[in-house]
Biotite code that builds the C-alpha atoms (Angstrom):
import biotite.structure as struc

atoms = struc.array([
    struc.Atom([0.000, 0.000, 0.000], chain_id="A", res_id=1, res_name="UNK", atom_name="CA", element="C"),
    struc.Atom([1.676, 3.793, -0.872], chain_id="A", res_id=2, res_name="UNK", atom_name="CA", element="C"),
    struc.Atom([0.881, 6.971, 0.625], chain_id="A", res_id=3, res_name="UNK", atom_name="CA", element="C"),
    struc.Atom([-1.452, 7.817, -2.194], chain_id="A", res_id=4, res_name="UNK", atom_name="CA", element="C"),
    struc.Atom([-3.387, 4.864, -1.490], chain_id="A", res_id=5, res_name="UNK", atom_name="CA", element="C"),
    struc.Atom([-3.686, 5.574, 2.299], chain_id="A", res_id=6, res_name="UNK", atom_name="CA", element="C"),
    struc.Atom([-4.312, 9.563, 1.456], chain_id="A", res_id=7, res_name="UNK", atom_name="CA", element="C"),
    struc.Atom([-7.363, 8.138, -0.633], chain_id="A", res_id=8, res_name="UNK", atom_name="CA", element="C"),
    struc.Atom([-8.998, 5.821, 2.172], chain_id="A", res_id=9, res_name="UNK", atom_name="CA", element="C"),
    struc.Atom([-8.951, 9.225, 4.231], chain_id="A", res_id=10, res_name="UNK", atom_name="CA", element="C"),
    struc.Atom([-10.438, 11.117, 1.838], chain_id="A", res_id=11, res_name="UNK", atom_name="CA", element="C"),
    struc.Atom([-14.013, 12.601, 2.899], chain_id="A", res_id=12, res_name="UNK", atom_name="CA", element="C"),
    struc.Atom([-16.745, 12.675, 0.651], chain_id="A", res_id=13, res_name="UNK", atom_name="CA", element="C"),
    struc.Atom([-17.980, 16.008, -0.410], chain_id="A", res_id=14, res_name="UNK", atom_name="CA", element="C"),
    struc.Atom([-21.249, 15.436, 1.276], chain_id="A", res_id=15, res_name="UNK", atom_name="CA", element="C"),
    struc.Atom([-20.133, 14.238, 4.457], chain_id="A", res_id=16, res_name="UNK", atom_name="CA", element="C"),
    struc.Atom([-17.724, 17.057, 4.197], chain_id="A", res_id=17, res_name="UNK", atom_name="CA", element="C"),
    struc.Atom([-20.744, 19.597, 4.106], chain_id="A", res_id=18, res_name="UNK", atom_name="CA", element="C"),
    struc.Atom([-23.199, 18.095, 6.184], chain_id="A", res_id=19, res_name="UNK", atom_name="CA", element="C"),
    struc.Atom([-19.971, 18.263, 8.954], chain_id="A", res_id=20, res_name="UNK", atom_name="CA", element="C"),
    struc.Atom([-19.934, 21.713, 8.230], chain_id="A", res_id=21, res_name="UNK", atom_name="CA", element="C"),
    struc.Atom([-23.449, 22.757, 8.596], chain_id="A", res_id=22, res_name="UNK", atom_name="CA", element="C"),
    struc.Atom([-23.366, 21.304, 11.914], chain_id="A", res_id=23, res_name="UNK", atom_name="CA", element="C"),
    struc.Atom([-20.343, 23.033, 13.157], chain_id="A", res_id=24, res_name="UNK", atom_name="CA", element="C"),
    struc.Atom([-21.688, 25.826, 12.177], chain_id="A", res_id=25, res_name="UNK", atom_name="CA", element="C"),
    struc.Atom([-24.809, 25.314, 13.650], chain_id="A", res_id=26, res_name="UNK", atom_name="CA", element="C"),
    struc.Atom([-23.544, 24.089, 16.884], chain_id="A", res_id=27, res_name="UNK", atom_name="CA", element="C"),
    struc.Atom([-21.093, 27.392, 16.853], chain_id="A", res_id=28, res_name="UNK", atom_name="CA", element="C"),
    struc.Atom([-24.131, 29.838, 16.185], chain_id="A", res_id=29, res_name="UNK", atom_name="CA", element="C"),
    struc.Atom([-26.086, 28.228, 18.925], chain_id="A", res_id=30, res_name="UNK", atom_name="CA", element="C"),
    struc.Atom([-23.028, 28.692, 21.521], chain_id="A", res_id=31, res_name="UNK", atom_name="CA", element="C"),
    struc.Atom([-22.450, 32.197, 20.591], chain_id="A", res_id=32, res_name="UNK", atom_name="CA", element="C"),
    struc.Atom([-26.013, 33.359, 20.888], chain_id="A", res_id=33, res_name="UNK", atom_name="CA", element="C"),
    struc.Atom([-25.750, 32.246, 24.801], chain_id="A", res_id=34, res_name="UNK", atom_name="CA", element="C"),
    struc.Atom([-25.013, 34.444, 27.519], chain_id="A", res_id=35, res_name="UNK", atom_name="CA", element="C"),
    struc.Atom([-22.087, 34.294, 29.685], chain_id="A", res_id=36, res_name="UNK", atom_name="CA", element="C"),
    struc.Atom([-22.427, 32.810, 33.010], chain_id="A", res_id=37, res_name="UNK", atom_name="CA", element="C"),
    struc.Atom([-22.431, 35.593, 35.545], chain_id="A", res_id=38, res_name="UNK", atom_name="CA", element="C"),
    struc.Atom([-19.064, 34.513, 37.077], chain_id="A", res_id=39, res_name="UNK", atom_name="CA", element="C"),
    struc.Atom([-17.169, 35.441, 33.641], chain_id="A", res_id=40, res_name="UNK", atom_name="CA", element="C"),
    struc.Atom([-19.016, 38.208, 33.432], chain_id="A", res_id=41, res_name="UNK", atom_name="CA", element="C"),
    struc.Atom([-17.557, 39.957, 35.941], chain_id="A", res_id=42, res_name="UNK", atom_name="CA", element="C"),
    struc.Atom([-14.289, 38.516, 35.634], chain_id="A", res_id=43, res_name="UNK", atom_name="CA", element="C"),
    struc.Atom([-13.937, 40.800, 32.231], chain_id="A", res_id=44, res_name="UNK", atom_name="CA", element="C"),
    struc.Atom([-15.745, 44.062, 33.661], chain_id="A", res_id=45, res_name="UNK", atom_name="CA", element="C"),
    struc.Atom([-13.156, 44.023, 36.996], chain_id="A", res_id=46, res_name="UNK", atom_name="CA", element="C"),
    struc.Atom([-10.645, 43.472, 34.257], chain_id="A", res_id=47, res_name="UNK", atom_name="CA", element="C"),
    struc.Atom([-11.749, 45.801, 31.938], chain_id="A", res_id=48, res_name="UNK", atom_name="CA", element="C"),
    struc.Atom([-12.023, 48.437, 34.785], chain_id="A", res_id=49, res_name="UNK", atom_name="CA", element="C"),
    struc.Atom([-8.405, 47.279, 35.916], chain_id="A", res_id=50, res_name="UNK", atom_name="CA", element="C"),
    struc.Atom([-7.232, 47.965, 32.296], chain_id="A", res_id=51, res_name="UNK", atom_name="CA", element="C"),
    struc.Atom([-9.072, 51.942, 32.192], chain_id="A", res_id=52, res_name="UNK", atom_name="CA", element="C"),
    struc.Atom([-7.423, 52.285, 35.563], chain_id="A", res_id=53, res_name="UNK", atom_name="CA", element="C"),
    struc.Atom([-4.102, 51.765, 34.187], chain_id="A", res_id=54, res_name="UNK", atom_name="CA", element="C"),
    struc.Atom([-4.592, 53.589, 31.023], chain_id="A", res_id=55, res_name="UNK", atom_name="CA", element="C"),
    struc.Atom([-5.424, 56.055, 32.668], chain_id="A", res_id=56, res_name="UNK", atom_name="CA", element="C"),
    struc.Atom([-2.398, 56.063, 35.413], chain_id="A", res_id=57, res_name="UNK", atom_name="CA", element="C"),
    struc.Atom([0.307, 55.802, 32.237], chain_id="A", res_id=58, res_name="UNK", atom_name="CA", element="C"),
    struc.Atom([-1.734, 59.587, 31.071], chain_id="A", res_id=59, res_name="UNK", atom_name="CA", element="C"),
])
């Protein structure tokens, strides 16, 4: 068996190939519409507030 034999077995249909990629991009849409649980959400305000306070310390 040569590598162009083994590359072929691997190949992925083009269907398969799309249907994989509607559903990542489904499953992606769907996780990006939710909202952050509360506990990140004010890990990046105190550090967004930590970042104005230095930018505004360096002024």
């Amino acid at each position: 068996m040569n590598s162009n034999d083994d590359q072929e077995s691997r190949t992925v249909p083009p269907t398969v190939a799309q249907q994989i990629d509607e559903n990542l991009k489904r499953l992606y849409s769907e996780t990006t519409s939710e909202d952050l649980p509360p506990s990140l959400t004010e890990l990046l305000n105190a550090l967004r507030e930590k970042d104005a306070q230095k930018k505004s310390g360096d002024e």
